[in-house]
N, C-alpha and C positions, 0 to 999 in steps of 0.2 A: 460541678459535674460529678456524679455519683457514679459507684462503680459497675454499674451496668451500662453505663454511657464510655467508660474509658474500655469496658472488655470491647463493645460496640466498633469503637475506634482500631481498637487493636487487629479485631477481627477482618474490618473495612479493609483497615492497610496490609496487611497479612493477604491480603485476596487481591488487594493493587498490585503485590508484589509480584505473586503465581498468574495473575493475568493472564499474560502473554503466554509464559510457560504450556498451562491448561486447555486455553484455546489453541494453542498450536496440535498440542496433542489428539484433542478431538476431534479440530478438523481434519489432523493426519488418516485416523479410522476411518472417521466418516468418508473421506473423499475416496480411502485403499477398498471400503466396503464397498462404497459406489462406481469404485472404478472394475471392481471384479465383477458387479453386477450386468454393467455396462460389455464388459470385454465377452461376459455370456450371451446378452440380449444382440452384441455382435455378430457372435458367432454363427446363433440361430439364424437372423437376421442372411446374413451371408452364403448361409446352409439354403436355405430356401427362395432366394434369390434369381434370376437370371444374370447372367455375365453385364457387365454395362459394358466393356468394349470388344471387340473378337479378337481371339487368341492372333498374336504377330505371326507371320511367313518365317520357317526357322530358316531359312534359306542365308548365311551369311554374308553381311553387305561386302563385299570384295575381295577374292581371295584371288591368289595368284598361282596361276599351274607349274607344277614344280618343272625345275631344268631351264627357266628361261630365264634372258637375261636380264639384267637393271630395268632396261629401259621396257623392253619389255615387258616384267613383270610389270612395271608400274603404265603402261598404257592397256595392261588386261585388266589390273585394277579399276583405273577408273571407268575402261567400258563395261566390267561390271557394275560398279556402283552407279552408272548411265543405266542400266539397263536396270535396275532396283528402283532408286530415288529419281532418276528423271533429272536432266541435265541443269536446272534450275538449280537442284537441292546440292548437286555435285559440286558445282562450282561455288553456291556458297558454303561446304564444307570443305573446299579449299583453300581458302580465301585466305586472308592473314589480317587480324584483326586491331582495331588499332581503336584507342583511348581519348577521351576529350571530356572537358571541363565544362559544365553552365554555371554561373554563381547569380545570384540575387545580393541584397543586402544582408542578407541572415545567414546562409548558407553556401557551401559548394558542394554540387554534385557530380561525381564522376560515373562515366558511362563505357560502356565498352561496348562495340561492335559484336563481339564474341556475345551469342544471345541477345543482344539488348538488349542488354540490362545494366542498372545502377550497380555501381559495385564500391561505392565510399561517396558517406555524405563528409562534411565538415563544417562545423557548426563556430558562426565566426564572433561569438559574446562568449563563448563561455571558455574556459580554460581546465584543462586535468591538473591532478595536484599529483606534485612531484615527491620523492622521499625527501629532498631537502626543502622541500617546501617551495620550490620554484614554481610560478604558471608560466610559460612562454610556451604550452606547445597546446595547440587548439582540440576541443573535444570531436574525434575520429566515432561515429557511430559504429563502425563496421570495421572486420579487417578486412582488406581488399581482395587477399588471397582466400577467402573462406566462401565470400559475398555469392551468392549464385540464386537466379531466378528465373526457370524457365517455364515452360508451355509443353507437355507432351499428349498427343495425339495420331490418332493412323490416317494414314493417305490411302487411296487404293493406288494398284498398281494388275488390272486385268482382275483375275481373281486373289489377288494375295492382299494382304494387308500393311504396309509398311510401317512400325512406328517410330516417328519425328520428336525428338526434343533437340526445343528450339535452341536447349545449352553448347550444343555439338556444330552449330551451322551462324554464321559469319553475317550479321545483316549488313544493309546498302545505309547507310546514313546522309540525310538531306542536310545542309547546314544550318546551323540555328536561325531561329527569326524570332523575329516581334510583334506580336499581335498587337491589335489596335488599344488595348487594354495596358500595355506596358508589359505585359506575361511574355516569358520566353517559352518556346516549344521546338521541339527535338522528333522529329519525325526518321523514323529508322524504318526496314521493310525486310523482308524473309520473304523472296521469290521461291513460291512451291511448284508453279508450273507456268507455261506462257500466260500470262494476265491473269495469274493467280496468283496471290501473296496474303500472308500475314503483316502486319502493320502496326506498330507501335507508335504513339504519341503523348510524348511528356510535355505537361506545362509547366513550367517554375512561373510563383507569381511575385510579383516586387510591388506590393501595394502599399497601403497606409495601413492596414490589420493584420495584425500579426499573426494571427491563425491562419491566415490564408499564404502570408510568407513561407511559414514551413510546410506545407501542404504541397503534394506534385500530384495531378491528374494523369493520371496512366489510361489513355482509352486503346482499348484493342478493336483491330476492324480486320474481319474478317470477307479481303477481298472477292468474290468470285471464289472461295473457297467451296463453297457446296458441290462441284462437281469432283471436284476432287477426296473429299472426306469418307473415308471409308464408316459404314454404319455403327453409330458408338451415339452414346445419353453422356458421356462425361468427357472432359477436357480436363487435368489433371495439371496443378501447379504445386510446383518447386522451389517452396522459400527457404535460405537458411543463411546464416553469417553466424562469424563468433563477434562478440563484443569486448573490448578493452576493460579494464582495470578503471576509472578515475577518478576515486576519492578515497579518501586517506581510511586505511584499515579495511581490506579485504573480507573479511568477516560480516561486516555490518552492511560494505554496499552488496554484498552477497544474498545479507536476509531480505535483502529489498529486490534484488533481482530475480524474474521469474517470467514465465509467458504467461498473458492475459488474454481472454475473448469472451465476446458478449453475444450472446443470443439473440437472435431478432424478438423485438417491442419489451425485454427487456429494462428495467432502470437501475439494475447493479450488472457487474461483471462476475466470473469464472477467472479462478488461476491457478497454474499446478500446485504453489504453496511454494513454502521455503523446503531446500534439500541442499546439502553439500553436494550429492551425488550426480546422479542421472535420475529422468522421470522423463515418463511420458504418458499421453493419454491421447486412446480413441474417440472420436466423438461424429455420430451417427446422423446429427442431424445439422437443422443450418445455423449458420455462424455469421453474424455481418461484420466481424473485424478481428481480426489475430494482432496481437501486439506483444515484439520482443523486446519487453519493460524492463530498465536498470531504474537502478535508485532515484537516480533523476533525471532521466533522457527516455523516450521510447521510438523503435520503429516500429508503426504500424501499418499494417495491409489492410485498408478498407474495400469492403464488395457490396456496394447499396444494393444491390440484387441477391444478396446473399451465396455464399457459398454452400454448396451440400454435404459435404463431410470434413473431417479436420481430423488428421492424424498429428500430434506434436510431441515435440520433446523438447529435451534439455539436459544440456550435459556437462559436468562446475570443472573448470580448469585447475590447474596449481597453484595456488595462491602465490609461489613466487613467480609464475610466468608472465606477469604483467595483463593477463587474459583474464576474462572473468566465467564469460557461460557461451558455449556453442547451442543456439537453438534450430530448433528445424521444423518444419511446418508441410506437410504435402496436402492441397485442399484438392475440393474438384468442384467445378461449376457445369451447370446442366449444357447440354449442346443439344440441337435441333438442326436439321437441314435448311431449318428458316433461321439459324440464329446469324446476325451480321456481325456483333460486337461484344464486347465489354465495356462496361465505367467504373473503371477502378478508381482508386488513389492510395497515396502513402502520405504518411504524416512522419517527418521527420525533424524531431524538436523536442523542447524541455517538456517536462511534467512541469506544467503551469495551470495551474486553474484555471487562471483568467483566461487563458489563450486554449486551451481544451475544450471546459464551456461550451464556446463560440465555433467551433468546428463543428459543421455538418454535412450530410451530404448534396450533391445534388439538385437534389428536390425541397432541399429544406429540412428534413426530419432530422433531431436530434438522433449523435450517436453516441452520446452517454461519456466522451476520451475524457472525462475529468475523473471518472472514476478509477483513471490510472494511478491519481495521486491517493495513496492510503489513507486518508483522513479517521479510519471508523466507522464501526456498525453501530447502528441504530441511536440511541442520544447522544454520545461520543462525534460520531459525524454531519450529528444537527449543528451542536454547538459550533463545531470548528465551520462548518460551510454558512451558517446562517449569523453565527457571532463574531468569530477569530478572523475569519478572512477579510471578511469587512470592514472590522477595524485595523487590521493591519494594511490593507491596502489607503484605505483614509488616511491614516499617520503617514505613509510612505510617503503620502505626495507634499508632506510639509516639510518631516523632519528624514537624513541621508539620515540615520547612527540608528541602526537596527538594536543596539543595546538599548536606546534610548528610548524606541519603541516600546521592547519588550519592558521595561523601566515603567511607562504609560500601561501599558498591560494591565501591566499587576496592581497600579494605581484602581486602574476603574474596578475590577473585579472585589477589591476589596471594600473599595466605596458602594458597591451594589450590595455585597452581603453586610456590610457595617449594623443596619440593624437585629440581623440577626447574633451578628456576632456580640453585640449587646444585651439581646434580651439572654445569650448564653451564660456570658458573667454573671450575669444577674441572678439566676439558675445556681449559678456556683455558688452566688455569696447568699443566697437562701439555702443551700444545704449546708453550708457553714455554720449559719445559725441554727438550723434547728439540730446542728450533731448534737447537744447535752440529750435532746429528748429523742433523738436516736437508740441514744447510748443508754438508756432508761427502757426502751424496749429489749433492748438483748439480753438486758438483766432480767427483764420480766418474763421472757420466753425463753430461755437459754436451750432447754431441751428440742430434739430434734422434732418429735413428734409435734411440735408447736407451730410449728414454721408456718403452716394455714393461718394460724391466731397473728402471729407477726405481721404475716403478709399484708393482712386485713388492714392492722395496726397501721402497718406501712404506706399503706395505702390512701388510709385517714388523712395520718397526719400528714401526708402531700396535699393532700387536696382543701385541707384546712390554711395549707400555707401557703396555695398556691403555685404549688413547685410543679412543672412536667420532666417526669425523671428523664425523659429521650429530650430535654432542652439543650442539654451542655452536646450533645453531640451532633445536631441538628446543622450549623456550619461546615461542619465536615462532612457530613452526608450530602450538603451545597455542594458544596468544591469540588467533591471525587466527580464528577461526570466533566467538571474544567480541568481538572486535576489529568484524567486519564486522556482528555482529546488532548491536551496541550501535549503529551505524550508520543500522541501518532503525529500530531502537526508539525513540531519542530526538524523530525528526522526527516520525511517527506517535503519540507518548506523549499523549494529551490531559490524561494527571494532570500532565504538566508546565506546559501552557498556561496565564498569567494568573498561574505561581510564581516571583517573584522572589527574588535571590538576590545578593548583596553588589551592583553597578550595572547587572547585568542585569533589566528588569523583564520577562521571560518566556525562562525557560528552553526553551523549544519553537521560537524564535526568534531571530534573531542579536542580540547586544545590541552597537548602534552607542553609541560614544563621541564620533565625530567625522562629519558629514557631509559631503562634499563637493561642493564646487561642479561638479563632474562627473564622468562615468562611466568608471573604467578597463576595458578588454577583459578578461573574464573574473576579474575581482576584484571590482567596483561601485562605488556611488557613497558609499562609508561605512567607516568601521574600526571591524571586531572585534576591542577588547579580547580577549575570551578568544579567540578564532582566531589573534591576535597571539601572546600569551601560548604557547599550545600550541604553536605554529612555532618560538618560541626556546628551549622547552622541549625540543622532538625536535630540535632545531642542538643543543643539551646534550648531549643521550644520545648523539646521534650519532659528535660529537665524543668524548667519551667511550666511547664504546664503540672507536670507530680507533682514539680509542691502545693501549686495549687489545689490539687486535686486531693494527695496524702493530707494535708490539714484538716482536713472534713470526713475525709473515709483512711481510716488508718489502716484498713484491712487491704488495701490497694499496693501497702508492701511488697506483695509478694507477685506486682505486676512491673517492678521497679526495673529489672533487667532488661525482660525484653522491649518494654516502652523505651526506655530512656538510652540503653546500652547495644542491643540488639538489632533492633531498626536502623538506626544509622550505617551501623557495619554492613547490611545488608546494602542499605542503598549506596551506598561509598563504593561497595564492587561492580551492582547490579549498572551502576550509569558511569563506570570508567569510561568505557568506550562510547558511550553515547554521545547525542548532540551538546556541545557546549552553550547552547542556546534554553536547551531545555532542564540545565545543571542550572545556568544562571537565572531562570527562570525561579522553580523553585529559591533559589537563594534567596533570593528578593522575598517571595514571598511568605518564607519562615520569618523573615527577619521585619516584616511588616507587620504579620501577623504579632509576632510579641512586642513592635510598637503601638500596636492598638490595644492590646489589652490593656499593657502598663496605662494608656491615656485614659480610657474606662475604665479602671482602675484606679485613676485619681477621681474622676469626674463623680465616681458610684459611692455614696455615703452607706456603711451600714446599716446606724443606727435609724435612720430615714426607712430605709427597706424593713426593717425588723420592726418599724410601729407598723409600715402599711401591713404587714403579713398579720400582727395581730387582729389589726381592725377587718382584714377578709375572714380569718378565724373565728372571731365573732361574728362576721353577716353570716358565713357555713355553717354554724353550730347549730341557729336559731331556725335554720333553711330545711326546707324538705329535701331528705336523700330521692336521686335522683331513680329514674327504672334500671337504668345499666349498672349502678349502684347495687343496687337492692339483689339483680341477678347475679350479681359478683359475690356478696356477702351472701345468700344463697347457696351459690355451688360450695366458698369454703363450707361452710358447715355441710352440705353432703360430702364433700371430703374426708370432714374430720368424721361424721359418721362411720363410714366405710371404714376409716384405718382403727376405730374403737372396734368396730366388729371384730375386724381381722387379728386385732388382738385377745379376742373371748375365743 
C-alpha cells in the first residue's frame, strides 16, 4: 500500500468519523431553510384564502345569573347549555366517564369513554430497561395522563354555529364483541341530536400476522350528521401523548426519537430530525401517516384517504423525568355534506421491518411503515435492507445467540472481499519490492521543479510492474458502505434489544462494566467493554498495518500518529455510548482482518512475485505505449513547458 493509498484510507475514515456530525448539520439548514420558506408560502397561502370553517357563536356556553342559588344556578346552567348544544350534547357533557381494557395477544389497549379515545397502549413482548438493569415492568407507549385524541367541528344551532370537541363530551359505549374473524371491536357513540351521532369503531385483530396484531382500525361514521353540521371543508384532529424513557441512556434513545410523516405516492419519509429542544413544523399539504417514532416503538395515525394539513411538534423532557418527548399533531381531513365517514387506523408496535413491510392499507397500497426503522440513505440502506436483514433473519431461525450471529456476519463479509483482499497484499508486497528503484528516482529528481519528470518516472515504473497504486486501498473503499450501514443497523435493530451476549445484557445498547462517578466530555459517565476492546483492536490493525506500509514508504512516518494513535482515541469516545452490537461487531472484524492478512502472508512468496513482475516488465518494455499513455506523457511535458516559461 503506497502512501497515496494510506492518505486515501485516512481521509475515508476521517469522513466516517464526521459523517453523522456533517449530515446532521446540513440537514439542520436545509430543513430551517425549508421550513422558513414553507412558513412564508403559508402565510400567503392563508392571506388569500377563504375561511374553511365560520367563525364560532361568541355567546358563552352556560353562565349562571348572579344572586341565585346553588341549585339554581346550576339548573340555569344547564338550560343554557340545552339551549346551545341541544340536550343530546348536554348530557353527554355531563356524564362521568369511565375506562375499559381490550387485549389481543400482543397488546393492551386502554380506552376511555371521555372522547373515545385510546389513552395507553401496552405492549406485552417487550420490556423497559430499568437503572439497575431490571425488566419486569412492560413497554407503556403513551402516558395516560397526556394521551388525548379528538374530533372538532361546528354544529348549527338556528343561525349560530356551535363548536364541538369531541375531548369535552362523554361517549355511550357498546360492550366488546367478536367478529367472525376472531377481531375484537369496541363501538363507542357521541349522540349530537335525536338520531344523530358520531360513532367510533375500533377493531383489535388477534391473527396469525403480526402486522395486523398491532394494527387498530378506527372507522368514524358520521351518522345522520349532515343535517346538523354547520357549513365547513375541514374536520380538525387532535393527536398528542408524551412518550416514556425505555432504554438505557437518554441521550441516544433521544437521537432516535422524533415525529415522522410521509407524503402521499411517496417511497421515503419526512422527520423533524434530532433536537434536544422543541420543534415544530407546518405542513400545507396531504399527508397519509403521522408517526410519533422512539427508538424502537412507534405510534402511528394512518388516513388512506389522506389528511390535508399537518401542523406538528415536539417538545424533549428532562432527561431525569423518566419521559422522553411530548409530541402533538393537529391534522384536518376534508368534510362534505355527502361525507358519511372515515377509515383510519393506528399502528401500535415495534419498529420491526419485517412486521412494518407487510402493513398496508385498506385497499392494499403500500404505506412505506418500514421506513420508520433508520436503516440509511441511498447504498448504506440497499446493503442493510437487501443484504444485512436477510441474513440476519435466516441465521435467526437456526441459531438464539445473536453474538453468534453477528460472529457469522463478519465471517461471510470477509469471505466475499477475501479476494480482494488478496490481490491488496499482493499490491503491498509489489511496492516493497520495487522501493530500491523507488528510492533511485528521488535521487534522480530531487528538486522540486521535477516532480512532472518523477511523476512520469512513477508512473512507468508502475506500470512496468504491474502495481495499481489505488490496489492496497480498494478493500476499504469495499467495506466503508458495510462498514457505515452496519452503523445505522445495529442502533435501530429491535431483534437486538433485550439479546445478551457474553456481559453485555443488550446488544442494541452499550454494555457498561464500570460506572463512574462522573461525566467525561464526549466519552460519559461509564466504560464500554466492548467500545474498549474494539479501540485496542483497530491500535492493532493499525499498528499493523504501518508496518506494513512504513517498510516500503518510509515517508508514511509522518502519518504514524494519527493512523495508529489518533483513530483509535477517537473511536473509543465516539462509540462509548453506542450499541454494543455494533462495538462487537467491528471487533471481530479488525481482529479478522489481521488474521487474514497474517494467513496471506504466509501463503504470498516474494520471490515468486518479484520473477512474475520482471517477466510483465519485459512483455511492457517491448509493447506499444498505450493512447491514454501517450496523452499523459503529453500533458507533463506541456507542464513542464509552461513552468520553464514562467521561469524566463
Amino acid at each position: 500500500m503506497d502512501k497515496k493509498s494510506i492518505i486515501g484510507i485516512a481521509v475515508v475514515a476521517v469522513l466516517f468519523l464526521g459523517f453523522a456530525y456533517i449530515n446532521s448539520k446540513q440537514q439542520k439548514e436545509y430543513l430551517e431553510k425549508k421550513e422558513a420558506y414553507e412558513a412564508y408560502m403559508d402565510s400567503v397561502a392563508r392571506a388569500t384564502r377563504p375561511a374553511a370553517v365560520p367563525a364560532a357563536d361568541s355567546t358563552a356556553i352556560g353562565e349562571a345569573p348572579s344572586g341565585a342559588t346553588a341549585e339554581e344556578a346550576a339548573a340555569a346552567v344547564r338550560e343554557r347549555q340545552v339551549e346551545t348544544l341541544g340536550e343530546s350534547l348536554t348530557t353527554a357533557r355531563e356524564a362521568e366517564p369511565e375506562e375499559f381494557t381490550v387485549e389481543n395477544e400482543v397488546m393492551s389497549v386502554r380506552f376511555s369513554t371521555r372522547g373515545g379515545q385510546i389513552t395507553g397502549v401496552t405492549l406485552k413482548d417487550y420490556t423497559k430497561y430499568a437503572p439497575r438493569g431490571e425488566r419486569n415492568q412492560l413497554i407503556e407507549l403513551m402516558d395516560p395522563a397526556t394521551a388525548r385524541f379528538g374530533l372538532s367541528f361546528y354544529v348549527k344551532n338556528g343561525l349560530r354555529n356551535i363548536p364541538v370537541n369531541t375531548l369535552d363530551y362523554v361517549f355511550t359505549a357498546e360492550p366488546e364483541t367478536t367478529t367472525a374473524d376472531g377481531a375484537k371491536a369496541v363501538v363507542m357513540r357521541l349522540p349530537v341530536a335525536e338520531e344523530s351521532y358520531l360513532e367510533y369503531r375500533y377493531t383489535l385483530y388477534n391473527t396469525s400476522s403480526p402486522e395486523r396484531d398491532y394494527l387498530v382500525d378506527f372507522d368514524v361514521r358520521l351518522v345522520n350528521m349532515a343535517r346538523e353540521m354547520a357549513n365547513q371543508t375541514q374536520i380538525q384532529i387532535d393527536w398528542a401523548n408524551t412518550t416514556y424513557q425505555n432504554e438505557k441512556g437518554f441521550q441516544n434513545e433521544n437521537m432516535y426519537t422524533t415525529l415522522a410523516y410521509r407524503f402521499p405516492g411517496e417511497t421515503s419519509i419526512e422527520e423533524l430530525g434530532m433536537s434536544d429542544g422543541a420543534k415544530s413544523k407546518n405542513i400545507t399539504t396531504q399527508v397519509s401517516w403521522v408517526a410519533f417514532k422512539q427508538q424502537f416503538f412507534s405510534s402511528v395515525f394512518i388516513a388512506p384517504e389522506n389528511v390535508s394539513y399537518a401542523n406538528l411538534a415536539f417538545d424533549t423532557a428532562a432527561p431525569e423525568s423518566s419521559l422522553l418527548k411530548t409530541f402533538t399533531a393537529q391534522m384536518g381531513v376534508p368534510y362534505t355534506p355527502q361525507t358519511e365517514g372515515y377509515d383510519f387506523a393506528f399502528y401500535f408496535g415495534p419498529n420491526k421491518y419485517s412486521i412494518l413491510k407487510k402493513v398496508d392499507d385498506p385497499k392494499g397500497a403500500d404505506l412505506h411503515l418500514e421506513r420508520l426503522v433508520p436503516l440509511g440513505w441511498g447504498i448504506f440502506g440497499w446493503v442493510n435492507r437487501w443484504c444485512v436483514i436477510p441474513v440476519f433473519d435466516f441465521l435467526r431461525n437456526y441459531i438464539a445467540s445473536f453474538g453468534i450471529i453477528i460472529l457469522i456476519l463478519v465471517l461471510l463479509v470477509k469471505l466475499v472481499i477475501s479476494p480482494l483482499t488478496y490481490k491488496s497484499y499482493v499490491s503491498m508486497a509489489k511496492m516493497r519490492l520495487i522501493k530500491p528503484q523507488v528510492d533511485e528516482l528521488n535521487k534522480k529528481f530531487p528538486k522540486r521543479e521535477d516532480a512532472a519528470k518523477k511523476q512520469q518516472a512513477m508512473m512507468e515504473l508502475y506500470k512496468k510492474a504491474g502495481i495499481n497504486p489505488m490496489g492496497g486501498c480498494i478493500p476499504m473503499l469495499i467495506q466503508m458502505p458495510i462498514l457505515i450501514a452496519m452503523f445505522r443497523f445495529f442502533p435501530a435493530s429491535i431483534e437486538l434489544r433485550e439479546q445478551p451476549f457474553l456481559w453485555a445484557d443488550d446488544l442494541s445498547s452499550y454494555d457498561s462494566v464500570l460506572n463512574l462517578p462522573f461525566s467525561i466530555p464526549f466519552y460519559g459517565d461509564h466504560v464500554s467493554l466492548f467500545a474498549l476492546l474494539m479501540a485496542v483492536s483497530l491500535f492493532g490493525y493499525s499498528w499493523f498495518s504501518y508496518q506494513q506500509t512504513a517498510s516500503s514508504q518510509p515517508q508514511m512516518a509522518g502519518m504514524k500518529f494519527m493512523m495508529v494513535y489518533m483513530m483509535p482515541i477517537m473511536m473509543l469516545f465516539w462509540f462509548n455510548s453506542y450499541s454494543s452490537g455494533l462495538c462487537y461487531y467491528y471487533l471481530l472484524s479488525n481482529l479478522f482482518t489481521i488474521g487474514q492478512t497474517l494467513v496471506i502472508r504466509r501463503m504470498v512468496d516474494d520471490q515468486k512475485i518479484h520473477a512474475i513482475m520482471q517477466a510483465n516488465a519485459a512483455k511492457k518494455s517491448k509493447g506499444k505505449k498505450s493512447k491514454f499513455q501517450q496523452r499523459y506523457e503529453e500533458l507533463l511535458r506541456q507542464q513542464e513547458a509552461q513552468q520553464r516559461a514562467k521561469k524566463k
